[in-house]
N, C-alpha and C positions, 0 to 999 in steps of 0.2 A: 625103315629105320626111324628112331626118334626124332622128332621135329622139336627145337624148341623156339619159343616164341617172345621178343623182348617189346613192350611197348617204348618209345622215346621223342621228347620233342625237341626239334630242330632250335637250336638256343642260337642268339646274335651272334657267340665265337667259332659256331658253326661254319660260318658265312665269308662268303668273299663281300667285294662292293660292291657288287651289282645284285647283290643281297639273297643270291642263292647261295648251296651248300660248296662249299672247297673241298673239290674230288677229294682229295689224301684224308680230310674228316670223316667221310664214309668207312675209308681200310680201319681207321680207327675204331669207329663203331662195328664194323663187323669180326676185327678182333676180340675187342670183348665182349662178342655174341657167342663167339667160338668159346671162350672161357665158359660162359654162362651154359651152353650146351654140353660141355664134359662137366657143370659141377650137377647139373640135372641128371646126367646119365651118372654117375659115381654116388653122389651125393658129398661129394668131397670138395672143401675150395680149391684151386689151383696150388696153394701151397703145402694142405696137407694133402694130395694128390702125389707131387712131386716126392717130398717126404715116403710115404706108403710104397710108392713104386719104384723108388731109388733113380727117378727120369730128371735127369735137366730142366727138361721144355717141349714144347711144341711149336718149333718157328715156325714161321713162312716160307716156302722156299721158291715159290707162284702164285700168282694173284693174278685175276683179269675181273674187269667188270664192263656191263653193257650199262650207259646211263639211259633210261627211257624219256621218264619227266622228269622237272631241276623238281627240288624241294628247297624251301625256304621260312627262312625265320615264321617259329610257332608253330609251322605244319608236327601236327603229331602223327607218327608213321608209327609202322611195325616192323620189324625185322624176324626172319624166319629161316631157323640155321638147318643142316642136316647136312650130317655125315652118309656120302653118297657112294662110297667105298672105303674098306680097310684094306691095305695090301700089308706085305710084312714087316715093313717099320714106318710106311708113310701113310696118309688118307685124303681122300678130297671132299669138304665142305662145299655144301653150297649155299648162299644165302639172297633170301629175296626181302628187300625193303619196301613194302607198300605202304601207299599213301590210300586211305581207303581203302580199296579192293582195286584199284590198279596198279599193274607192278609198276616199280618206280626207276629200280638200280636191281641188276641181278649180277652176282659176285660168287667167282670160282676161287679157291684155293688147294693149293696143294701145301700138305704140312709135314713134320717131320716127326719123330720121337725120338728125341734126343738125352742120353746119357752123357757124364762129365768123361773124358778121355785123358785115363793117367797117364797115358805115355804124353803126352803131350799137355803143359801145363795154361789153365786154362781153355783148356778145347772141349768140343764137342765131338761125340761121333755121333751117328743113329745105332737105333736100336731098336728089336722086337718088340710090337705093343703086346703086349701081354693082353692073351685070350681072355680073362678072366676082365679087361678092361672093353672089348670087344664084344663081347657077353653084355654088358648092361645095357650098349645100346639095342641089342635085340629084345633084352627082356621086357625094357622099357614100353618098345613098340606092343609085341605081342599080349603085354597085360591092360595097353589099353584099347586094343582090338577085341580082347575076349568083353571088357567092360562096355563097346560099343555093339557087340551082338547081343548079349544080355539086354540092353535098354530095347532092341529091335523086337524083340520076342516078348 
């Protein structure tokens, strides 16, 4: 599946005081890594996304992370998202933040697809991701598979 890739540097309100990163700034970053990978895969921002598909959102509904190494103020790292399963209204991301070429922070989530729920005012329920949104992550990958065999030959 699609891999997408964000560069970023660790900024001072990143940080605790002991001058590494503040776990819960990580979910933050890897939230809007998840964004940035569905506007890559669509081509759409999150809001005309939302709009197009008639979808609420896509929360959180689990997260786990293993921290490896701390990262700290100025280190420029990368982060590296990929949707690791589609089921029929939920999906699992996963993202690896390296410093370097070492992994740093490796980060699961489980998300939703969620519609507004008019019986209930203000609500959310889930709802089927639409194949045609499922589709771009495939197409993605496989058109740059065919372009990475071509450069071989």
């Amino acid at each position: 599946m699609l891999v997408n890739r964000r560069k970023l540097r660790i900024e001072w309100g990143d940080c605790d005081p002991a001058g590494i990163v503040y776990f819960p700034r990580y979910f933050q970053h890897f939230d809007s890594a998840t964004v940035a990978l569905f506007e890559k895969a669509t081509g759409l921002k999150k809001i005309d996304m939302a709009e197009k598909y008639e979808m609420a959102g896509i929360p959180m509904v689990n997260i786990r992370a293993r921290f490896i190494i701390p990262s700290r103020y100025g280190d420029d790292v990368d982060i590296e998202s990929q949707i690791t399963e589609f089921r029929r209204s939920s999906f699992e991301v996963r993202h690896h933040l390296l410093r370097g070429k070492e992994l740093a922070v490796e980060c699961f989530e489980t998300r939703v697809w969620t519609v507004r729920d008019e019986a209930s005012p203000g609500g959310l329920k889930s709802a089927e991701i639409p194949d045609s949104v499922k589709r771009t992550f495939g197409k993605s990958t496989k058109a740059a598979s065919r372009v990475s065999k071509k450069k071989k030959t």
